[in-house]
C-alpha positions in Angstrom: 6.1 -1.8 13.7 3.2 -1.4 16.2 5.5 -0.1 18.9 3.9 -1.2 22.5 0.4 -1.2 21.3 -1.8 -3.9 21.2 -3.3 -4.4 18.4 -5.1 -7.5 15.9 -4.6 -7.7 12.9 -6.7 -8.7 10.0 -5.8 -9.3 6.7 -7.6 -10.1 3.2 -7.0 -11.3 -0.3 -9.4 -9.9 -3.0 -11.5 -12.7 -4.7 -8.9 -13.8 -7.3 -6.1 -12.6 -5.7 -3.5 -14.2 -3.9 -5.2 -17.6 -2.5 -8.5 -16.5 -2.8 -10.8 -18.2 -5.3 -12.6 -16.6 -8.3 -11.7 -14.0 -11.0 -9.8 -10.8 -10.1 -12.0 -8.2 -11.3 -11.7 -4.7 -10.0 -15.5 -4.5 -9.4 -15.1 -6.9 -6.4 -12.7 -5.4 -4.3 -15.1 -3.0 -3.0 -17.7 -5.2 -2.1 -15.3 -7.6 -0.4 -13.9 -5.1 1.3 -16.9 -4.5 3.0 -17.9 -8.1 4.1 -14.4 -8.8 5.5 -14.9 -5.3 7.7 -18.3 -5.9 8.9 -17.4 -9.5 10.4 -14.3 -7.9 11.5 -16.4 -5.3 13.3 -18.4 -8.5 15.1 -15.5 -9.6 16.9 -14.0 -6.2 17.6 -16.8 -5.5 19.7 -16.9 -1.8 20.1 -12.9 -1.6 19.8 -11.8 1.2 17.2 -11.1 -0.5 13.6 -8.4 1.3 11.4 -8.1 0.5 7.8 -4.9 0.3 6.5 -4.1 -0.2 2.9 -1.2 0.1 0.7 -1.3 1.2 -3.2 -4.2 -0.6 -4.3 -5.4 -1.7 -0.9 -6.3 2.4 -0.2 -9.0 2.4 -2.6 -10.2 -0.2 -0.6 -9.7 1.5 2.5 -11.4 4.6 1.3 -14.5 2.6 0.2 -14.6 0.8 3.6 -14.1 4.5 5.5 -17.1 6.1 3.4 -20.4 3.4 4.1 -18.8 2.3 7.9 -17.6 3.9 10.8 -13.8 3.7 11.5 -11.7 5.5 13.7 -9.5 6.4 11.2 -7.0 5.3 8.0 -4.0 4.7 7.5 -3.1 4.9 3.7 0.2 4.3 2.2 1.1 5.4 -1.4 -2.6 5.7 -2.3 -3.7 6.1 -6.1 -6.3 7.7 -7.8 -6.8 4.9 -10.7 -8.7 6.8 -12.9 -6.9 10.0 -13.0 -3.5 7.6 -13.3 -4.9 6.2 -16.5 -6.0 9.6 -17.7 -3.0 11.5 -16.8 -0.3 9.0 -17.4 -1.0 7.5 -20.6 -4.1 9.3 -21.7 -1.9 11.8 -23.9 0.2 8.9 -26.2 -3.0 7.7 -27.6 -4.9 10.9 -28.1 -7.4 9.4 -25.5 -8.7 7.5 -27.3 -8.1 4.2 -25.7 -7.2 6.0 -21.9 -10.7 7.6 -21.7 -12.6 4.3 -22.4 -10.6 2.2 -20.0 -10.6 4.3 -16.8 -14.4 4.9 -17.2 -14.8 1.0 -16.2 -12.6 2.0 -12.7 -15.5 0.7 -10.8 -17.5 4.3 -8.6 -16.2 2.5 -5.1 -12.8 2.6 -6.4 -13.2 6.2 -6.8 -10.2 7.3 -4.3 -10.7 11.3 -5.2 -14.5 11.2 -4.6 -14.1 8.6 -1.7 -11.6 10.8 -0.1 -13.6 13.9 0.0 -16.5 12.4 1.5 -15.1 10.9 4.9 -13.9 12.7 7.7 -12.0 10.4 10.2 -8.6 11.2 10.5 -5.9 9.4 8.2 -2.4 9.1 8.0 -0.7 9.2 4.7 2.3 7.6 4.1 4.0 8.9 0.7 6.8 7.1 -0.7 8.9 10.0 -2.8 10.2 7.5 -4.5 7.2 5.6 -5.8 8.1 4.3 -9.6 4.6 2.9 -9.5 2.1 5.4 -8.2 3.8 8.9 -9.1 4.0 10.8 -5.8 2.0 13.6 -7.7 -0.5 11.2 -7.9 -0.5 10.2 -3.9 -1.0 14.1 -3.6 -4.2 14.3 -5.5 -6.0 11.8 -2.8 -4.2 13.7 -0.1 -5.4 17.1 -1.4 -8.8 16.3 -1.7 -9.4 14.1 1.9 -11.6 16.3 4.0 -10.7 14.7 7.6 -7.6 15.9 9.5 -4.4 14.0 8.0 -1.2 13.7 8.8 1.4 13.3 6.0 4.7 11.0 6.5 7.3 11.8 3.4 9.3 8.3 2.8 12.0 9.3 1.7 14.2 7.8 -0.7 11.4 5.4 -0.2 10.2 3.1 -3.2 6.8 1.7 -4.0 7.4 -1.8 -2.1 10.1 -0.7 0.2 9.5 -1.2 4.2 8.6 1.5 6.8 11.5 1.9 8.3 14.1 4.1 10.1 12.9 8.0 11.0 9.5 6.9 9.2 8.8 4.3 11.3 9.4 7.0 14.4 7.2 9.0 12.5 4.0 6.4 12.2 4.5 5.7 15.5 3.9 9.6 16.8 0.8 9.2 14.2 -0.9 6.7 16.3 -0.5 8.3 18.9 -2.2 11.1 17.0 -4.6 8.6 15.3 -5.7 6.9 18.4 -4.7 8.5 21.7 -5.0 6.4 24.7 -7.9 8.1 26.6 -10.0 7.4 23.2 -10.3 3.7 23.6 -13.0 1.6 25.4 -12.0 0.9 28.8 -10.1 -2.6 29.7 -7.8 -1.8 26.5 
């Protein structure tokens, strides 16, 4: 996927989700988030750090992107939690039960508000297919990041489904864009 670039990867499981420890609760993502990128920004000594998170992973992303320096994003199918709630199934139940329960999306989580405060450049990669973010959804985070982006349709793509074919051409030419060559520290 990474083409001929060299690259480390880092990886995290929320507390509570997969084989991490403790209870899932939405109001710990953000702060975990930010542990795992500070001791990832020990070892990367002075090497740019790109986020990358998919569906729920973005909020993440965005939180990470808005209280440390990265050198970019990349986001893929990103959504706005609250508005989902609101939008999708505020309208069935007058409200009434949508309003209450996207008021506890925790502020860090906040992918509209998080995306208009950074300005590192993302790419966005937008599965037109998503059956579980809506792609008008994706768009509203899109619409309202204030850093240069570049948008990668997916199509035919579904939620889960791989980055693959013309796309994966695509992402490639994006880091390129993302994080030209003459950008990095020397010896990389």
């Amino acid at each position: 996927m990474w083409s001929d670039r060299a690259v480390e990867i880092w990886g995290m499981n929320y507390p509570g989700f997969g084989g991490s420890t403790g209870p899932a609760r939405l109001s710990r993502i953000g702060p975990a988030a930010l542990v795992a990128f500070d001791e990832l920004r020990r070892s990367a000594d002075g090497r740019p750090i790109v986020p990358f998170g998919t569906s729920i992973g973005t909020t993440a992303a965005l939180h990470i992107a808005v209280h440390r320096p990265v050198a970019g994003l990349i986001l893929h199918n990103p959504p706005p939690l609250r508005e989902m709630i609101l939008r999708q199934f505020g309208w069935w139940n007058l409200w009434l039960l949508a309003g209450p329960i996207a008021l506890q999306i925790p502020r860090d989580l906040d992918s509209i508000a998080n995306a208009r405060a950074i300005y590192a450049p993302a790419i966005f990669l937008l599965a037109e297919s998503d059956e579980v973010v809506a792609p008008r959804f994706h768009r509203l985070v899109v619409d309202a990041y204030a850093g240069e982006k570049c948008v990668i349709a997916l199509h035919g793509a579904h939620h889960n489904d791989p980055i693959a074919g013309t796309a994966l051409a695509d992402l490639n030419d994006a880091l390129s864009w993302l994080l030209p060559k003459d950008s990095l520290p020397r010896g990389m």
